[in-house]
C-alpha positions in Angstrom: 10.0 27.8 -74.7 9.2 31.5 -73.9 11.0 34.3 -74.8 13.4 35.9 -72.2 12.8 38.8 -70.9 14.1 42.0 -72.7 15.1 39.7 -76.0 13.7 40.8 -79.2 10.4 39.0 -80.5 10.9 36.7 -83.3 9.7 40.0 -85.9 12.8 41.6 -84.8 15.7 38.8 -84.6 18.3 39.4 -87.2 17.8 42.6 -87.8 14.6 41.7 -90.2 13.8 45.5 -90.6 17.4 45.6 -92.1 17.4 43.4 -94.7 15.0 45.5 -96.9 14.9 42.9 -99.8 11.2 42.7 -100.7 12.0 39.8 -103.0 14.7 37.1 -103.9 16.9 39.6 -106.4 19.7 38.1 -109.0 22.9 36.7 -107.8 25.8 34.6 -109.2 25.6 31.1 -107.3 22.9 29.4 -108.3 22.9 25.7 -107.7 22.5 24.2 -111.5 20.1 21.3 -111.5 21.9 18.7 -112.3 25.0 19.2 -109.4 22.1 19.3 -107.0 20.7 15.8 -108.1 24.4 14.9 -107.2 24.4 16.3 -104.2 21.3 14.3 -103.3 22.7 11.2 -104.4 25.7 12.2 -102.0 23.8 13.1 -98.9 22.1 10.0 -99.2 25.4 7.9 -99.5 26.3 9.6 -96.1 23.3 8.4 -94.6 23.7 5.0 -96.1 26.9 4.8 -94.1 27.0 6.7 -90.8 30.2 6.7 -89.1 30.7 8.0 -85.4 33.1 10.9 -84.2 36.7 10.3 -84.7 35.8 7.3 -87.0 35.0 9.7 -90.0 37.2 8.2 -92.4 35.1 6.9 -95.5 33.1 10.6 -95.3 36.2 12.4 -95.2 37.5 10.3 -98.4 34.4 10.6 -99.8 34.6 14.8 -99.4 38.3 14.7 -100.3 37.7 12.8 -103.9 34.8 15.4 -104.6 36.7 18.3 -104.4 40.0 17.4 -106.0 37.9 16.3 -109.0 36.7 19.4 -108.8 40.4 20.7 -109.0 40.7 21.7 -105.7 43.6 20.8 -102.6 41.6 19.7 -99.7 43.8 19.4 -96.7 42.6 16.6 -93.8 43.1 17.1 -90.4 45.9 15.7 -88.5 43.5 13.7 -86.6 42.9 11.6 -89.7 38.8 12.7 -90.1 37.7 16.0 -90.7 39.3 18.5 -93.5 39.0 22.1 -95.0 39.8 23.8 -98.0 39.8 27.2 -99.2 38.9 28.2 -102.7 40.5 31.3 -104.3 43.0 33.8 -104.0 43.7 36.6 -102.1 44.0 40.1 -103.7 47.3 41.8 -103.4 47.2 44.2 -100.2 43.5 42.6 -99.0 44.5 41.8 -95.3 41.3 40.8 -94.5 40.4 37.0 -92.4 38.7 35.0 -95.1 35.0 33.0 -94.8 34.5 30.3 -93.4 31.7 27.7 -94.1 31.4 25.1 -91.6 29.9 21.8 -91.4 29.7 18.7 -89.2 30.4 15.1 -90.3 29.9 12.6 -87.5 26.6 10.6 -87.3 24.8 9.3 -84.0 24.9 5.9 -82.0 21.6 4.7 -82.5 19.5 2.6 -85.2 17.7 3.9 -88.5 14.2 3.2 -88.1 13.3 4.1 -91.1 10.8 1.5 -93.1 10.6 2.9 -96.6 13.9 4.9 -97.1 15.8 3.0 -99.7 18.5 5.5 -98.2 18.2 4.3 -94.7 21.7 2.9 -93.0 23.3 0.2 -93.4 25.3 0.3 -90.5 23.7 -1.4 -87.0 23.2 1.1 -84.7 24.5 4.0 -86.3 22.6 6.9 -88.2 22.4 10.3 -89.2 19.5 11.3 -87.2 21.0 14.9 -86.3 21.2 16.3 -90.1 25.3 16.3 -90.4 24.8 14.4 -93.4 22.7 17.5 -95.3 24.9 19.9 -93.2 28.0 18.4 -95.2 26.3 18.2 -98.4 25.0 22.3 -98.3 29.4 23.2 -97.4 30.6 20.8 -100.1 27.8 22.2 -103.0 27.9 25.5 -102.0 32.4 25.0 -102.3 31.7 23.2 -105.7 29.8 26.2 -106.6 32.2 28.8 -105.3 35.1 27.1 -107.4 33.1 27.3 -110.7 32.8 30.8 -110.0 36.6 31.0 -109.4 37.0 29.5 -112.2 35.5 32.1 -113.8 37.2 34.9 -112.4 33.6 35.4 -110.3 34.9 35.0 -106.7 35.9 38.0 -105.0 37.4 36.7 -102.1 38.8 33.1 -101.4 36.3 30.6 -98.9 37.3 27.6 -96.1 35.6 25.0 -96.3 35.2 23.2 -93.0 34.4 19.6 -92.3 34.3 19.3 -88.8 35.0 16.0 -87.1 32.9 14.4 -83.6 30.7 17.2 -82.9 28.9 14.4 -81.0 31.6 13.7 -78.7 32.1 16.2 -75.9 33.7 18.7 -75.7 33.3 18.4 -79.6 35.8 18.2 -82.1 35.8 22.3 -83.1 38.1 22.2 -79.8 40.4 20.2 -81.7 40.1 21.9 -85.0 40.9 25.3 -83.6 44.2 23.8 -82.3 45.2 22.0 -86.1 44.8 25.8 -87.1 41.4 25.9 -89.0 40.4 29.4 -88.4 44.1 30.2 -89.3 43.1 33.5 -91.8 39.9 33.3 -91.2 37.7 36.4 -90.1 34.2 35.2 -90.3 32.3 31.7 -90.0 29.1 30.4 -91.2 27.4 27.3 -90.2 23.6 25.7 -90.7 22.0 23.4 -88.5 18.8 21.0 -90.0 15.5 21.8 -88.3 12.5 19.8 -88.5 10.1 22.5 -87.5 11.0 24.7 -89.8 9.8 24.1 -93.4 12.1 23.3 -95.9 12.7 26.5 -98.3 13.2 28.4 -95.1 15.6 29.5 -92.2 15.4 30.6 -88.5 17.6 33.0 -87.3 18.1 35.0 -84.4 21.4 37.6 -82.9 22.7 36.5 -80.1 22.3 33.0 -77.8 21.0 30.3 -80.6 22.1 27.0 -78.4 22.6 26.3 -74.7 25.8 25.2 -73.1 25.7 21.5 -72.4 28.3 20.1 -69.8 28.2 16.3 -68.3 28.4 15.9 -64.3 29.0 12.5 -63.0 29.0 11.7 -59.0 30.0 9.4 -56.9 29.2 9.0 -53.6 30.4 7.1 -50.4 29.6 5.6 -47.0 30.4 2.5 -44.8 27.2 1.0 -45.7 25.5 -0.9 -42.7 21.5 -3.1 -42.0 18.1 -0.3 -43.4 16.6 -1.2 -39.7 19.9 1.0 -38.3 20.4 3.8 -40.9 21.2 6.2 -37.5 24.6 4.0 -36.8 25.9 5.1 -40.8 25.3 6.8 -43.7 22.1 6.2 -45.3 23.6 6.6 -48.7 20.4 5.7 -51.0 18.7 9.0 -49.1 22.0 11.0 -49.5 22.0 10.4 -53.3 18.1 11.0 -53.3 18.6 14.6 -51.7 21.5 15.0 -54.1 19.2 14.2 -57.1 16.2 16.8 -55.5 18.4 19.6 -53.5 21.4 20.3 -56.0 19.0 21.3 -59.0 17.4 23.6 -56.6 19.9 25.2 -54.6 21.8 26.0 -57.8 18.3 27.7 -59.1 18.5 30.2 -56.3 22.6 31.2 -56.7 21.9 32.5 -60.2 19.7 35.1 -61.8 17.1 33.3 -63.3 17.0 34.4 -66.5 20.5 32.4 -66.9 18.5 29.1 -67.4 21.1 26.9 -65.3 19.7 24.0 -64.9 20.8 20.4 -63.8 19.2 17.3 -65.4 20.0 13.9 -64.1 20.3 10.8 -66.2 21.4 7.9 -64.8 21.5 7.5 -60.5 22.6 3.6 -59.1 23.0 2.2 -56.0 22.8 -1.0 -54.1 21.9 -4.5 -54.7 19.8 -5.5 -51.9 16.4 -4.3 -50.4 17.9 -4.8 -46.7 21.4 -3.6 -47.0 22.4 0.3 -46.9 24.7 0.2 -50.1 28.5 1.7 -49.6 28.4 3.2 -52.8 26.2 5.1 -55.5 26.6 7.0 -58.7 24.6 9.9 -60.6 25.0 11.2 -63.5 23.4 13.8 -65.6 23.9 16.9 -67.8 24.4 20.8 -67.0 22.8 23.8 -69.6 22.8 26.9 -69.8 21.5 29.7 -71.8 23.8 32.5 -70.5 27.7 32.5 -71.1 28.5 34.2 -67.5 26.6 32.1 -65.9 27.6 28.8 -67.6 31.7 29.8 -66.5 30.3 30.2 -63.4 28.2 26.5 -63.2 31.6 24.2 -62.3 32.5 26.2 -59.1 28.1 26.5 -58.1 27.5 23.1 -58.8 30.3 21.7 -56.7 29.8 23.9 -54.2 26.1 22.5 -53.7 26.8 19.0 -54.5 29.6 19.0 -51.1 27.2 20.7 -49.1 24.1 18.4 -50.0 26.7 15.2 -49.4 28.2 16.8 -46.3 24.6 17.0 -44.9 24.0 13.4 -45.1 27.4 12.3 -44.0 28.6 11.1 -47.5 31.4 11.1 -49.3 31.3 13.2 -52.6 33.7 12.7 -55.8 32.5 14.9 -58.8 33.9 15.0 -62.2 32.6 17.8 -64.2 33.6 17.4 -67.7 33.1 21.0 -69.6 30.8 20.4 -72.9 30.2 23.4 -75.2 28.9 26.9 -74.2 26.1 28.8 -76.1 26.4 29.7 -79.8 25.9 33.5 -79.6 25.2 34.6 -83.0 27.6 38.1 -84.1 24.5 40.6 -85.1 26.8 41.5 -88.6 27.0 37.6 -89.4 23.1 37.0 -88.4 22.8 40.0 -90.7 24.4 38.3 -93.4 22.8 35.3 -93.8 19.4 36.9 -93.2 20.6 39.0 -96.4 21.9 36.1 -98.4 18.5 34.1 -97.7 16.5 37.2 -98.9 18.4 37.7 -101.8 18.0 34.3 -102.7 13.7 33.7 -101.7 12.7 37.2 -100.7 12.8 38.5 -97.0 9.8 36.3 -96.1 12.2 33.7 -96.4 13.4 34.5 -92.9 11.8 33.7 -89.1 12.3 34.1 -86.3 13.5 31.7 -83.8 14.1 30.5 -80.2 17.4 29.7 -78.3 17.0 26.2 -78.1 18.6 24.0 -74.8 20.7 21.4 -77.2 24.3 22.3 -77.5 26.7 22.8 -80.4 29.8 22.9 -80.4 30.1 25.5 -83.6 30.2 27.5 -80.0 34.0 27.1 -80.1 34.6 29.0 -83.2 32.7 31.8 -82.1 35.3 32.5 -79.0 37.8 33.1 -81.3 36.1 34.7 -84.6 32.4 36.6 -84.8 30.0 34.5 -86.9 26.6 32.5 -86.8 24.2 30.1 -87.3 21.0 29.3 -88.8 18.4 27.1 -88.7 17.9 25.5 -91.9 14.2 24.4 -92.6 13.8 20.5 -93.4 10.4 19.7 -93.1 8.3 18.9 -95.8 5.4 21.5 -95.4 2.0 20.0 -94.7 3.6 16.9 -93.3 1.8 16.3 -89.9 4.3 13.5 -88.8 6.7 14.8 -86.6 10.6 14.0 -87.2 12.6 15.1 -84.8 16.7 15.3 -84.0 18.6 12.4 -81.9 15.6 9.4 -83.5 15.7 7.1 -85.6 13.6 7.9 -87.7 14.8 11.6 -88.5 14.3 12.1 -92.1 14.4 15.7 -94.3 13.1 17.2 -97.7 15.8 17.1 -99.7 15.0 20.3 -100.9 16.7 22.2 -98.4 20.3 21.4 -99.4 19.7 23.4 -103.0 18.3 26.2 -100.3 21.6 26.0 -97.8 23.8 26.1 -101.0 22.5 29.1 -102.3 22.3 30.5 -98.9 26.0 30.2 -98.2 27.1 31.1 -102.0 25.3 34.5 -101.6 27.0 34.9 -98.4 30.3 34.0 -99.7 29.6 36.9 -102.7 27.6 39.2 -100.1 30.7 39.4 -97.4 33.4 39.8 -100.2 31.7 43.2 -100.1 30.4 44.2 -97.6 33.7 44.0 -94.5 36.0 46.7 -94.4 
């Protein structure tokens, strides 16, 4: 995808000419060898059992009995999957909103297709082909390492750890989070998201729009139906949808600035069950994004606007249900500037590219309207591989080098922000 217009070139997202860190410098947090072979072993029993949104109930055990042996109170969500827990204490008089570290849990609906991963599911049709797997294993070592360090006196500030329930499932659990009072405190979030074209022992990173907003749209249209060789005497409802599925993408085009990226997608159009009879009824469905905020509050009222005219035109009957996904994570330019910082202090500036606002949505999005923070891209391909593993398939695979790499990202951010907000 092309850079928009007036948005910094990849050189210049996340501040790179301020994090002046020529090389990786020394910094309490390092992950020790032997808790990252754990940590593999962990991921790896995640992706050995995938479980769906809402149904995260072995992971969120499985978190829970890590960090109380670890000494630590985990509390889970009243939904029954998900959990955080914060490590350390407040100061006396520091009013400040704590960190938060934030990952996802749920897993996909689709098959493994991995041959030779010994690690590969063993559930039908279920998988961790989007990364949450690494994503929980990066918040649970880096809050393993955070408590040592507590332990030790060594933890300026106290940390949330987030485990985030059905990010899969729109709107996404953060909605529901936000309401069982997980930022509660909190002043600052953090979050990683696996990418398999960056190489592992690296992050992308940009300030401002990382993600799109995704909504769902789903259609359904109606006529009296009536004979193909008299399509004049009723609504010819197969053309109706067909000028739905061409016209509404376009006419919406033309009532925003383009720049906005609004664009409708469909999915799924039926109607009909014979090659001589005008059907009475058809559906469509499909997705909305967005890469602008203003313009994806405005999509709902556009996009029913042209859907009713489109319909109207062709004498149909229009019912739309426009169920409201996730807007755009907009990374805060201090919290880009953070983990850029961290990353450099852990593996040198160089550490650090540049990246593109993708068109997949996340819902880490809801956070963000209620506290500044951001997200990176963290690398997970094994440099020089020329096989190509991407999200949402099922055979999505990462180097397992790049959960020691998110650990030691977020510890140095966790030690980094204790000094560095007012």
């Amino acid at each position: 995808m092309s850079r928009e217009p007036g948005a910094p070139a990849p050189a210049e997202t996340a501040r790179d000419q301020a994090a002046d860190v020529p090389a990786a410098i020394e910094l309490a947090g390092a992950l020790p060898d032997r808790l990252c072979a754990e940590l593999i072993a962990f991921r790896r029993d995640l992706h050995m059992h995938p479980e769906l949104g809402n149904q995260e109930f072995r992971t969120t055990l499985a978190i829970k009995t890590r960090l109380e042996q670890a000494g630590l109170a985990p509390r889970v969500l009243d939904s029954g999957t998900g959990l955080i827990c914060d490590i350390g204490t407040r100061a006396e008089g520091d009013e400040r909103g704590m960190l938060a570290l934030r990952a996802d849990i749920d897993a996909l609906p689709i098959p493994d297709t991995k041959a030779d991963a010994p690690y590969r599911s063993t559930v039908p049709d279920r998988a961790h082909a989007c990364g949450h797997d690494v994503h929980t294993t990066t918040v649970l070592g880096a809050g393993l390492v955070l408590a040592a360090l507590d332990r030790e006196g060594k933890l300026p500030r106290p940390v949330r750890l987030l485990f985030q329930p059905a990010e899969e499932v729109l709107p996404g659990g953060a909605a529901e989070a936000i309401e069982n009072g997980v930022l509660d405190g909190v002043g600052r979030i953090l979050a990683v998201h696996c990418d398999p074209k960056v190489d592992a022992g690296r992050i992308g990173l940009r300030v401002g729009p990382i993600t799109s907003a995704c909504d769902r749209l789903e259609i359904a249209l109606d006529g009296p139906g009536g004979h193909t060789a008299r399509p004049h005497l009723t609504t010819d409802l197969v053309t109706a949808a067909a000028k739905v599925v061409t016209d509404v993408p376009a006419l919406v085009a033309r009532r925003v600035d383009a720049r906005s990226g609004l664009a409708v997608t469909w999915g799924r159009i039926d109607s009909g069950h014979a090659c001589n009879v005008i059907p009475q009824h058809a559906e469509l469905s499909g997705t909305v994004r967005c890469l602008d905020l203003d313009a994806w509050r405005l999509a709902p009222d556009l996009i029913h606007s042209a859907i009713d005219e489109i319909a109207a035109l062709y004498g149909a009957k229009s019912e739309i249900t426009y169920i409201r996904g996730v807007p755009p994570v907009v990374n805060d330019p201090a919290a880009a500037e953070l983990l850029h910082t961290a990353m450099a202090a852990r593996r040198g500036a160089a550490s650090v590219e540049g990246t593109e606002q993708s068109l997949g949505g996340e819902d880490f999005s809801w956070y963000l309207e209620h506290v500044p923070g951001a997200m990176a891209r963290l690398g997970v391909r094994r440099p020089g591989d020329p096989v190509s593993r991407d999200l949402h398939r099922g055979d999505f695979d990462v180097d397992e080098s790049a959960i020691r790499v998110g650990v030691e990202m977020f510890t140095a951010a966790a030690l980094l922000d204790a000094g560095e907000r007012p």
